[in-house]
C-alpha positions in Angstrom: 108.0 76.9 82.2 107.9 74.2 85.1 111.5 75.6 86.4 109.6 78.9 86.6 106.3 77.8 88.3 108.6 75.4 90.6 110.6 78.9 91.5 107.3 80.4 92.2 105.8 77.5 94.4 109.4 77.0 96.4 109.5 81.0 97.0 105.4 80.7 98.4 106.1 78.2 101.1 108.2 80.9 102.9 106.9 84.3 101.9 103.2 82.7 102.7 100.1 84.4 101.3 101.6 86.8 99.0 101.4 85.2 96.0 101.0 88.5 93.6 103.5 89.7 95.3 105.9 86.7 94.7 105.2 87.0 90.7 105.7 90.6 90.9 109.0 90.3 92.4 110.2 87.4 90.0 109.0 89.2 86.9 111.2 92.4 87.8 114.1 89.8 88.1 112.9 88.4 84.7 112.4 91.8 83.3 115.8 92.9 84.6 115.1 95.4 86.6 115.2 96.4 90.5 112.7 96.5 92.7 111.6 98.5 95.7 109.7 96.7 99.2 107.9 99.8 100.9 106.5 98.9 103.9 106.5 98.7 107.7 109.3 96.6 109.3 108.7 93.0 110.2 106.5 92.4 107.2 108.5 89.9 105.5 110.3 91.8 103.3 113.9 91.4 104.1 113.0 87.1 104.2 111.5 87.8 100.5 114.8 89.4 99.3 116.9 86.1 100.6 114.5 83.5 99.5 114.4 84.8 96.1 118.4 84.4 96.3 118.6 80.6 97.2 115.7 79.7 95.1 117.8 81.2 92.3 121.6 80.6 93.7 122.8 83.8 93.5 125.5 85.3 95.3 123.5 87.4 98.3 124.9 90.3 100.5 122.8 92.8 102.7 123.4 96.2 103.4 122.0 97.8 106.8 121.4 101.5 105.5 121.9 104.0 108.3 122.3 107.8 108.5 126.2 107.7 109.3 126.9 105.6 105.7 129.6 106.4 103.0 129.1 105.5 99.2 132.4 103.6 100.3 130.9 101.8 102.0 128.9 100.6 99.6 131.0 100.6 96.7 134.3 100.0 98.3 137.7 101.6 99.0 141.6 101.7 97.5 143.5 100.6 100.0 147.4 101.2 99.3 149.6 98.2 99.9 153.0 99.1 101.2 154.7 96.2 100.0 153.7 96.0 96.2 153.4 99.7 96.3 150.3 100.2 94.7 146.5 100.4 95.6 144.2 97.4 95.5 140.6 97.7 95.4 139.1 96.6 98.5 135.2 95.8 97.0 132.1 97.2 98.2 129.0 94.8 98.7 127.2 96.0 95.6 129.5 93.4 94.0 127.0 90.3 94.5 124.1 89.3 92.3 121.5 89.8 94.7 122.0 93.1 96.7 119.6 93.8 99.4 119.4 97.7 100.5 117.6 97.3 103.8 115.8 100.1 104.5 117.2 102.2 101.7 115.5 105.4 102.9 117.3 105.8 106.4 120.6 106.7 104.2 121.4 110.4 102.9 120.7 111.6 99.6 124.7 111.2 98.9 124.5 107.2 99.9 121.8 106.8 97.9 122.9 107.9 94.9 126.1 106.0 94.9 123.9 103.1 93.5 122.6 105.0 90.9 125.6 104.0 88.0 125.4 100.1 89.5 121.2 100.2 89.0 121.4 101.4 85.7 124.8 100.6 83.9 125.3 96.7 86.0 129.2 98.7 86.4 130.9 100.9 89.0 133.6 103.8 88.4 135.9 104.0 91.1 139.4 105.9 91.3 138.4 107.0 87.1 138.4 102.7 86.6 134.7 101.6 85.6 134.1 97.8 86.7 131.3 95.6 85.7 128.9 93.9 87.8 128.6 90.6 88.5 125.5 89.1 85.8 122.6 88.8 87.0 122.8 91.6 88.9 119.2 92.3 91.2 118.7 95.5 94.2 116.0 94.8 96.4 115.6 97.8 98.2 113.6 98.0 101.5 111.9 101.3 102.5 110.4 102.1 105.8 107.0 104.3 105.7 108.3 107.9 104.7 106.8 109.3 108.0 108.5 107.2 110.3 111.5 109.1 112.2 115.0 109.1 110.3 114.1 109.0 107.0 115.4 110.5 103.8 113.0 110.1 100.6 113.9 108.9 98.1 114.6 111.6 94.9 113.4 111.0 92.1 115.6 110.1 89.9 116.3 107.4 92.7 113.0 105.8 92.4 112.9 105.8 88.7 116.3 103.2 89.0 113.2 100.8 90.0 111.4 98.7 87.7 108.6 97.7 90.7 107.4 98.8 94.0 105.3 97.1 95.4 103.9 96.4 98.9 103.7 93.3 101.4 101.2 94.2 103.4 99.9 92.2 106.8 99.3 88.5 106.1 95.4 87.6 106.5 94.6 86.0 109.8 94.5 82.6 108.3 98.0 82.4 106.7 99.0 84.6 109.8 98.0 81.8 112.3 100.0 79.1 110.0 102.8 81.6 110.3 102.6 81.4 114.1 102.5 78.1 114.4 105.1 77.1 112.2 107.6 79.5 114.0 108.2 81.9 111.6 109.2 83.0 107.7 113.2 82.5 108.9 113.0 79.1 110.3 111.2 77.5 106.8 113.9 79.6 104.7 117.1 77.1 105.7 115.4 74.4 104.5 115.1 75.9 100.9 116.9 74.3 97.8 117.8 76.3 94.8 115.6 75.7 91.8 117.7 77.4 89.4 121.4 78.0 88.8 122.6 81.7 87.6 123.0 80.3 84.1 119.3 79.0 84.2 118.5 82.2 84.8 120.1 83.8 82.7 118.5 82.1 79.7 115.3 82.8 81.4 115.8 86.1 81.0 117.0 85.9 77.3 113.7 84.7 76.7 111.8 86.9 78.0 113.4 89.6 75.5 112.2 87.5 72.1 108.6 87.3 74.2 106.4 88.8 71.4 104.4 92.5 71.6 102.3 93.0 68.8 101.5 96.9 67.1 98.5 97.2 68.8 100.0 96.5 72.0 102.4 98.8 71.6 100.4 101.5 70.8 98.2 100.5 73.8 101.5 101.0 76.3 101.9 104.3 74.1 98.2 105.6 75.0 98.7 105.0 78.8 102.2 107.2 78.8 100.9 110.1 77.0 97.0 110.1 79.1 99.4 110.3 82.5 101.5 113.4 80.7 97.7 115.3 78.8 95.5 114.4 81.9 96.4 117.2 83.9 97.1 115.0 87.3 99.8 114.5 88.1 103.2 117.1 87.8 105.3 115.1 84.9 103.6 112.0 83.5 105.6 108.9 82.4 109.2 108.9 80.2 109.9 107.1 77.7 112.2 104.4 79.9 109.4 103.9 82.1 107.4 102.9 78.6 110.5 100.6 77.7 110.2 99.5 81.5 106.6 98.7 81.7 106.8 96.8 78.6 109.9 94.7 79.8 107.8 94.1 82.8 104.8 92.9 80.9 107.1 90.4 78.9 108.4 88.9 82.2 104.5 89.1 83.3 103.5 87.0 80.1 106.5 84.6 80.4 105.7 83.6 83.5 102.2 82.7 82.1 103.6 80.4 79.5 102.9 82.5 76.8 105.1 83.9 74.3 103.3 87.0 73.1 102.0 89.9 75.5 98.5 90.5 76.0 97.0 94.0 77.5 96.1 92.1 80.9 99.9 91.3 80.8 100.1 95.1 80.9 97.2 95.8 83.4 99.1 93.5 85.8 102.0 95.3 86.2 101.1 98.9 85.6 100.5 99.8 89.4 104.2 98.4 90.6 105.8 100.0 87.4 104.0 103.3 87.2 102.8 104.7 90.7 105.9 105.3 92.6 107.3 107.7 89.1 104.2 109.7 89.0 103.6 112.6 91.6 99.7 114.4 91.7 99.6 117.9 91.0 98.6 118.5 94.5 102.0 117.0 95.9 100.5 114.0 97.1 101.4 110.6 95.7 100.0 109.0 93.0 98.4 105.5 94.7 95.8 104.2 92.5 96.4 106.2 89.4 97.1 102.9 87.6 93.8 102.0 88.1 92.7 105.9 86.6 95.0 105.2 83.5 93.6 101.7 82.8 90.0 102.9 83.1 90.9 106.1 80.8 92.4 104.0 77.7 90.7 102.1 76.2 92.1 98.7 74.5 91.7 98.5 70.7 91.9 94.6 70.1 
């Protein structure tokens, strides 16, 4: 689709060099899911998180996580008005479309779970009244590097709320040097014009749900899930939603190449962001690169 590839293009003159990255990220918008920026800070990834929202023209609001934070404060508060008599529901910032939880992991275990219901329901239950969410509605979550100081990691059932993680990284010294002389990611983002309106998108993501997956594929997505719970690895291999999630993903992955039908490099592409971060090695350590294992290990049955 040309809106799509425009999107893409628009989002790549400000988020420079990153360009799997920038598909990534769109696809989990596509797929709708939520995704999760792990990296150090100053890579880029709060300017990713706002670019994607004016390219698309959605409602944006940011949410500095720190140590001292209330789910209130995220959610929001009754306030009681004196004169009517009755409370009124002061809202919390997860009441945008595009929701960015910089650096996620510098909250307690008790903030970070009050985003739990909004990631997976798109609706909040406050004072025993459940609210929906705006449509579309999209966390990008920041994390800083797990051993830098103040940080809470995430739980599992947190990270599983995310369709992607992926990872910035440093820009290579060419695109770095552009970077430098231009002035900067932030100075190039106020001159960016929405591509899409919400409704755009909106149909955009319809479409990626009729996007075609054939028996064979499906049995191929199957294959990978039960290899990472029989291999022995890894301490619980992958549930059923993260099947359901890696297939959405691959959709989104295959709309964006202007196909209608999923193919198993649809599925290769976005089995590292969708998979690693929900699967733990037996040894404790994380699971970086078992993608990579579970694509080697099964083989594809065309």
């Amino acid at each position: 689709m040309q809106l799509l590839e425009q999107s893409l293009e628009r989002v790549g003159r400000v988020v420079l060099g990153k360009e799997e990255q920038i598909r990534l990220a769109v696809a989990c918008l596509l797929a709708r899911g939520h995704l999760l920026i792990e990296d150090l800070p100053g890579i880029g990834k709060t300017t990713l998180a706002y670019t994607l929202a004016r390219v698309f023209s959605l409602e944006y609001r940011r949410v500095q996580f720190t140590s001292d934070m209330l789910p209130t404060d995220i959610l929001g508060v009754s306030v009681f008005d004196p004169e009517q008599k009755r409370f009124h529901l002061r809202k919390g910032p997860v009441f945008t479309q595009l929701l960015l939880a910089d650096e996620i992991n510098r909250a307690t275990p008790k903030t970070q779970s009050a985003l739990l219901e909004a990631m997976e329901e798109r609706q909040v239950t406050l004072d025993g009244l459940t609210r929906d969410l705006p449509e579309p509605f999209f966390v990008v979550a920041t994390q800083n590097p797990v051993t830098q100081t103040g940080t809470f990691a995430l739980p599992e059932s947190q990270l599983d709320r995310f369709l992607m993680r992926v990872s910035l990284g440093y820009p290579a010294p060419e695109v770095e040097l552009d970077l430098l002389a231009g002035g900067g990611e932030r100075s190039r983002t106020i001159s960016v014009e929405p591509v899409m309106d919400a409704g755009d998108l909106l149909q955009v993501m319809a479409r990626v749900e009729e996007v075609r997956a054939s028996r064979e594929l499906l049995d191929y997505v199957q294959r990978l899930l039960d290899y990472s719970r029989t291999c022995g690895r890894f301490a619980a291999g992958l549930s059923p939603r993260a099947g359901l999630g890696l297939l959405r993903a691959a959709r989104a992955w295959a709309l964006l190449a202007g196909r209608d039908y999923v193919i198993p490099e649809d599925v290769q592409a976005v089995a590292a962001p969708v998979c690693e971060h929900r699967l733990q090695a037996v040894s404790g350590a994380g699971a970086r690169g078992a993608a990579e294992e579970l694509l080697e290990a099964v083989a594809v049955v065309r």
